[in-house]
C-alpha atoms as one frame of an Amber mdcrd trajectory, in Angstrom:
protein
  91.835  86.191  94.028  91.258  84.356  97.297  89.714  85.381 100.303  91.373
  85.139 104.007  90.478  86.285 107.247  90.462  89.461 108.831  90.535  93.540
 107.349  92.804  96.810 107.685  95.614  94.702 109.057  95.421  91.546 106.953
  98.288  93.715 104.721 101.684  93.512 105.840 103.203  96.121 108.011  99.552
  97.460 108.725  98.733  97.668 113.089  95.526  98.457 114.372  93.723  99.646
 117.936  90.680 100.516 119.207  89.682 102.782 123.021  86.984 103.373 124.517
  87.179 106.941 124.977  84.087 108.388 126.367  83.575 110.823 123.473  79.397
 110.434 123.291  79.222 106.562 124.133  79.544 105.573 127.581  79.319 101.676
 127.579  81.716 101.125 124.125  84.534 101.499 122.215  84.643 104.870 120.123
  88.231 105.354 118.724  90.151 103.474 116.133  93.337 104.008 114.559  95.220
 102.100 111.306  99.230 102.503 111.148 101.778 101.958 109.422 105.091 102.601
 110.544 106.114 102.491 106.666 105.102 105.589 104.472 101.980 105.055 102.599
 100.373 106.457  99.258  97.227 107.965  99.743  94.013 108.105  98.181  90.867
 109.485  98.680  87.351 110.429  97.511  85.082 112.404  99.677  81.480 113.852
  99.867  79.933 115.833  97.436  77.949 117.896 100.659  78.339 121.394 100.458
  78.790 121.037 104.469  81.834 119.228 104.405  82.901 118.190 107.799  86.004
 119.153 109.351  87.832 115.744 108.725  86.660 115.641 105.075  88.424 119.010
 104.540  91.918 117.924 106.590  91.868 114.406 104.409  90.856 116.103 101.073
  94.432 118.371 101.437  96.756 115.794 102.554  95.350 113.849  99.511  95.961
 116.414  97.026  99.188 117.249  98.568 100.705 114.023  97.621 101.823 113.314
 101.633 103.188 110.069 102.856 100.362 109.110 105.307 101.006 107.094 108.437
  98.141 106.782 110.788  94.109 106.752 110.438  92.327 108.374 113.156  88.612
 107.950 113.779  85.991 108.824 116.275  82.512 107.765 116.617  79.597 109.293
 118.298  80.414 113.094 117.257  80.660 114.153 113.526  83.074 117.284 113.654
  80.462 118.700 110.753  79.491 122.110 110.869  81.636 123.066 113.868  83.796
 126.272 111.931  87.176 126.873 112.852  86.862 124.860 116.023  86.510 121.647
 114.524  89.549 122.246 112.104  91.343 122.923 115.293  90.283 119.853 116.588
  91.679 117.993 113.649  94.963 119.868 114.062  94.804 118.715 117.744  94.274
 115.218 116.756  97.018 115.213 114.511  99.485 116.655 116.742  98.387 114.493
 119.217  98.959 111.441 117.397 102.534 113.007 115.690 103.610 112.932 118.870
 102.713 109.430 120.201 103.424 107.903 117.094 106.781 110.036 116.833 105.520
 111.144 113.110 104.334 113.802 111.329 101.272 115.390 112.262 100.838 116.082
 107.939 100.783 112.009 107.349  97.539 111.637 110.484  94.468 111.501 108.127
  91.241 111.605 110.239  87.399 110.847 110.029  84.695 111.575 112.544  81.308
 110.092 112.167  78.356 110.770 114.777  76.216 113.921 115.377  76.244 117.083
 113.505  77.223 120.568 114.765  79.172 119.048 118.348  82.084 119.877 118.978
  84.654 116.878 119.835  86.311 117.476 123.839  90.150 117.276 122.359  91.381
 116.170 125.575  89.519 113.069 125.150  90.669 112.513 122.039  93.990 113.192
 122.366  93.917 110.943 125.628  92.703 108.158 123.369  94.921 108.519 120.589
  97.621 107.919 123.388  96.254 104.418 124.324  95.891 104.000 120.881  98.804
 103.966 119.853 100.355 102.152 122.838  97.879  99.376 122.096  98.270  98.653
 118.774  98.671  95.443 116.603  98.899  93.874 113.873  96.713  90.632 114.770
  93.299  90.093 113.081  91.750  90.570 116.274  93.142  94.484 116.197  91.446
  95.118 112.920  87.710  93.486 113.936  88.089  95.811 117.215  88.856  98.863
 115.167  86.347  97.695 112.583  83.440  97.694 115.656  84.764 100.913 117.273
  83.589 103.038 114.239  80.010 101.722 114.270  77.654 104.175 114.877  74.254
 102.268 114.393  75.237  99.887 112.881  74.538  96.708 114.073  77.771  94.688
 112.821  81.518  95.387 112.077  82.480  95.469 107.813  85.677  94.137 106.877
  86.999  92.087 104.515  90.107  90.914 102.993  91.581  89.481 100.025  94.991
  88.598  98.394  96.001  88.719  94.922  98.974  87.336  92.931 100.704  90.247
  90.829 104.013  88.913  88.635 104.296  85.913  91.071 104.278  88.216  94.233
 101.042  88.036  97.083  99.785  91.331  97.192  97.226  91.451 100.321  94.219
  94.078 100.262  91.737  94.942 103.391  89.139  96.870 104.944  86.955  98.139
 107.044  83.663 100.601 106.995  80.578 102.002 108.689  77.204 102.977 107.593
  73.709 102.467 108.456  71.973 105.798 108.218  72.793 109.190 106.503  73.409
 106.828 102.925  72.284 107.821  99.304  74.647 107.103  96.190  76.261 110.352
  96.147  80.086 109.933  96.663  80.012 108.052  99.111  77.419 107.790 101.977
  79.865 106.348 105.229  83.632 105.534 105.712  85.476 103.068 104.773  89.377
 102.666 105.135  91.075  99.945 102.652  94.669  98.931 103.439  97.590  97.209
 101.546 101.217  96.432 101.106 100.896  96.264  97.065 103.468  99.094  95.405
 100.890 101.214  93.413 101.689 104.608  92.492  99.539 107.385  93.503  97.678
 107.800  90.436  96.749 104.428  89.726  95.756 104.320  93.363  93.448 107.497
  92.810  92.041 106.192  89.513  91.141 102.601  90.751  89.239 103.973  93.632
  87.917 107.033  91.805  86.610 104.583  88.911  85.723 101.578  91.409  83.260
 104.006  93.598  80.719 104.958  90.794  79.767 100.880  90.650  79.545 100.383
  94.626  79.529 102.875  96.953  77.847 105.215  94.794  75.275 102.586  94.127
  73.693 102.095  97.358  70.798 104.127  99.756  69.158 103.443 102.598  67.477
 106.859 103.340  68.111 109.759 100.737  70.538 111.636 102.457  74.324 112.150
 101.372  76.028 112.524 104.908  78.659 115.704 105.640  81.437 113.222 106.306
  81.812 110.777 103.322  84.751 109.461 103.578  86.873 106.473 101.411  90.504
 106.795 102.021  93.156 103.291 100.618  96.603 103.450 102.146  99.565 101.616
 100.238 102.715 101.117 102.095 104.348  98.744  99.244 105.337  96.350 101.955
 104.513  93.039  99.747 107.729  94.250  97.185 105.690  93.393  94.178 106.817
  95.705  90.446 105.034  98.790  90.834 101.573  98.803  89.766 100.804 101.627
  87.449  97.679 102.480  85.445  97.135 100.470  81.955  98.784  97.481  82.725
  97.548  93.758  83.381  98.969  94.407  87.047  96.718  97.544  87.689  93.527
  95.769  85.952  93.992  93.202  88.876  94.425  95.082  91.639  91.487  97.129
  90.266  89.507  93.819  90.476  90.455  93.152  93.865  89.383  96.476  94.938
  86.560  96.777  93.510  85.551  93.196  95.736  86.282  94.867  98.859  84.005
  97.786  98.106  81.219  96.260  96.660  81.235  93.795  99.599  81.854  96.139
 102.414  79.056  98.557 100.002  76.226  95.625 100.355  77.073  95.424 104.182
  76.406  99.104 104.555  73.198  98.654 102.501  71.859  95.788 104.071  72.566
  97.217 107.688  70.864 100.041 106.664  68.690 101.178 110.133  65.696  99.694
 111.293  66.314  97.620 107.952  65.577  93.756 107.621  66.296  92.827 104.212
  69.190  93.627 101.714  67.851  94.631  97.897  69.245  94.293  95.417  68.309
  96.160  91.837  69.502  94.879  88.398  68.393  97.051  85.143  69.377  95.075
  82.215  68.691  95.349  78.205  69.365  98.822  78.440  71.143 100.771  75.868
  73.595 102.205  78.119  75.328 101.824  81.329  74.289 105.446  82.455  70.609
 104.694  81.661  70.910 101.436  83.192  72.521 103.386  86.734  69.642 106.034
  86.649  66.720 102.723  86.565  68.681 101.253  89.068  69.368 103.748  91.386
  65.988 105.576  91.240  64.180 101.928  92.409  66.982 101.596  95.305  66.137
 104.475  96.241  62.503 104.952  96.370  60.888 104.989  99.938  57.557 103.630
  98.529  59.276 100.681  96.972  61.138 100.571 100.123  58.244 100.264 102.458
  56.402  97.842  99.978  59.514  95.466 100.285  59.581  96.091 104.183  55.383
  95.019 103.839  56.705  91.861 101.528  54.280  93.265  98.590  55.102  92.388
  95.517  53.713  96.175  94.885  55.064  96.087  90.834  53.584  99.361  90.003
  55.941 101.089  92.531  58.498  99.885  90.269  57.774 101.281  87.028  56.627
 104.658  88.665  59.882 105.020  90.216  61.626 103.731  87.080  59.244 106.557
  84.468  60.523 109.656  87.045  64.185 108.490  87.278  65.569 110.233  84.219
  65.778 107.846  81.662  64.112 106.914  78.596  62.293 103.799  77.853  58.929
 102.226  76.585  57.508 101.051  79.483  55.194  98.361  77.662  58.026  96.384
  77.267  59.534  95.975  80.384  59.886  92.600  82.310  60.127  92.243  85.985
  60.753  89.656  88.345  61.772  89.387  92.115  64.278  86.690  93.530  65.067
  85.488  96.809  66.670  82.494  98.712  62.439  81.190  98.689  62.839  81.144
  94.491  62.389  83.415  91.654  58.733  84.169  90.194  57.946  86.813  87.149
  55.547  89.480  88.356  55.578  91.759  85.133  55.575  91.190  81.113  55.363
  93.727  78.903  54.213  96.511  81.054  51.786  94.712  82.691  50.904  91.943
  85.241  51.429  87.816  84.574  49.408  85.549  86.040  51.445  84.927  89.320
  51.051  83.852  93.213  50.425  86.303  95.867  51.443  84.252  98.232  54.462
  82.897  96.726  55.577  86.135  95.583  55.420  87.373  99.693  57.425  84.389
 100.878  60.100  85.382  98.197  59.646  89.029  99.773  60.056  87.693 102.969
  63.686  86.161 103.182  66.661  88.909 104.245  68.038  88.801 101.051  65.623
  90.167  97.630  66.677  91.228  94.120  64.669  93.014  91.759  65.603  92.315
  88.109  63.742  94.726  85.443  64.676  94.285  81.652  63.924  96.957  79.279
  65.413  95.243  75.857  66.957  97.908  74.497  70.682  97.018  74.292  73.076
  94.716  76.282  73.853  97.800  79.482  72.863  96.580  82.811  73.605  97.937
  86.243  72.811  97.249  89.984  72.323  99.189  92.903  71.882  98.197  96.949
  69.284  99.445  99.247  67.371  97.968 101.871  63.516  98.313 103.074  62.522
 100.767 104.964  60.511 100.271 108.218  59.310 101.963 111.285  62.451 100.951
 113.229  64.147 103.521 111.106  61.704 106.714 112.590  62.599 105.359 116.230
  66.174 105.713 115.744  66.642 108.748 114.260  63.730 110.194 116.272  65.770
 110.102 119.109  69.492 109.791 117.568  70.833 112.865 119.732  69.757 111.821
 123.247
């Protein structure tokens, strides 16, 4: 596997644009679209919110309907979530509107929206940009980095990434791009992300990879408890790079599942570590446990705790936070024989043995806490399991912009 520059157009055949359409930003970019003028297989997982938005619904068909898929259209600053039958119409509107630009059909325009909840989008402004869109598009790497920074929200950077893989001599090329900052909690899956490339997969060992590959990334990172209304992961294949189909249970498909799963984990820790208001990236391992699941729950429930959160946001090497968090998450252990240690770019230093506190450095254990990276390794020696999960500390930053997110 070897990494090279750029994201959602780094595959062959793949264009990309980004407008500045006015939707709800005013000073920015706020549209995006991906194309590719070959037919793509489609794949897709989606929010487990009861609210779907309107997007998530018009995706989640085309993707069971087995549709070629064309074109990627996405707004930022207004969700289309909770908006009834006007926001469906609104996707319909979008799709037409890009059918008829892109002279395909409006069934192969999969969407996503990401912004407030319960707006409706103006469709003249959308449609308007999908126009420019598509008269601007491009396959450079400079297309893909300006669609990747159109769909921030607030963020505060642009995820992409890209990679290229050899499969039976041929270069197979995977990208992509994502947002998330707020509105994430490992629930399938907590932001958007759209993953390109010319490998020829078929559609079910496209849906499994991603399907499988989610539960270890995506699903494995929270910044703030909440599982957002427009989850979105969607990877097109247009089987431009002419390699032998890849299908499921060969050596071929266990590759291109490996490549995959290094563009979600990496765009996954972006997302995590730009969490809002957040300074730091952590990182949770559970080893010695006796199974992966158990290992996910010890994991997860750390990541996810906002008192752990706000010690790491304090740099306090707050330990007891830890195991509380770790007792009410689910699984079973004997907490007397758990080991914990933090780790940072300042060193590594052992805070817990056997249940209970070493002999270690307060102050050393706050400069670890202090660097923008920190990972949290707790060992529970019961088996050979381990799993790790992405958050990020939690500070006051995080109240101002969400206090005010609407205005």
């Amino acid at each position: 596997m070897k990494y090279i520059d750029g994201g959602v157009t780094a595959a062959k055949g793949f264009e990309a644009a980004a407008t500045a359409a006015g939707i709800k930003y005013k000073d920015r970019t706020d549209m995006a679209m991906i194309y590719s003028a070959e037919p793509c297989v489609a794949a897709g997982t989606f929010t487990t919110n009861v609210c779907k938005a309107a997007p998530v619904i018009w995706d989640k068909q085309i993707c069971d309907s087995g549709a070629a898929v064309h074109a990627v259209v996405v707004n930022s600053g207004i969700a289309n979530a909770c908006t009834g039958q006007e926001g469906l119409d609104i996707c319909q509107g979008t799709a037409d509107a890009a059918a008829e630009a892109l002279s395909i059909p409006a069934d192969s325009v999969v969407l996503g929206s990401t912004g407030v909840i319960g707006k409706q989008i103006p469709l003249d402004k959308i449609a308007a940009g999908v126009k420019v869109l598509a008269g601007e598009k491009c396959s450079c790497i400079e297309a893909g980095s300006k669609a990747a920074a159109a769909i921030m929200t607030t963020d505060t950077c642009p995820k992409e990434l890209a990679v290229t893989i050899e499969v039976d001599g041929v270069t197979v090329t995977i990208g992509g791009m994502a947002k998330g900052s707020g509105m994430i909690h490992p629930n399938m899956c907590t932001m958007l992300a759209f993953i390109t490339t010319d490998a020829v997969i078929t559609k079910e060992a496209l849906q499994s990879a991603l399907s499988d590959d989610v539960n270890d990334t995506y699903n494995m990172i929270s910044v703030d408890g909440d599982t957002s209304t427009n989850d979105t992961v969607l990877v097109l294949a247009n089987g431009q790079a002419g390699n032998p189909v890849i299908e499921c249970g060969t050596p071929a498909y266990e590759e291109f599942k490996k490549a995959l799963h290094e563009i979600n984990e990496y765009l996954a820790k972006k997302i995590a570590g730009d969490g809002e208001g957040a300074t730091a990236l952590f990182t949770v391992i559970a080893k010695g446990c006796e199974s992966v699941e158990q290992a996910k729950l010890l994991a997860k429930s750390i990541a996810c705790s906002n008192l752990v959160k706000t010690a790491i946001a304090g740099h306090d090497a707050n330990w007891g936070r830890i195991l509380c968090a770790m007792g009410y998450s689910g699984a079973q252990f004997d907490p007397v024989k758990v080991d914990l240690s933090f780790e940072s770019a300042a060193g590594q230093i052992q805070i817990c043995e056997n249940g209970t506190a070493v002999d270690y450095s307060e102050d050393k254990a706050t400069e670890i806490l202090s660097e923008s990276e920190i990972t949290a390794t707790v060992d529970v020696h019961m088996g050979d399991c381990q799993a790790t999960a992405w958050g990020c500390d939690l500070t006051h930053a995080y109240i101002e912009i969400n206090a005010d997110y609407r205005s």
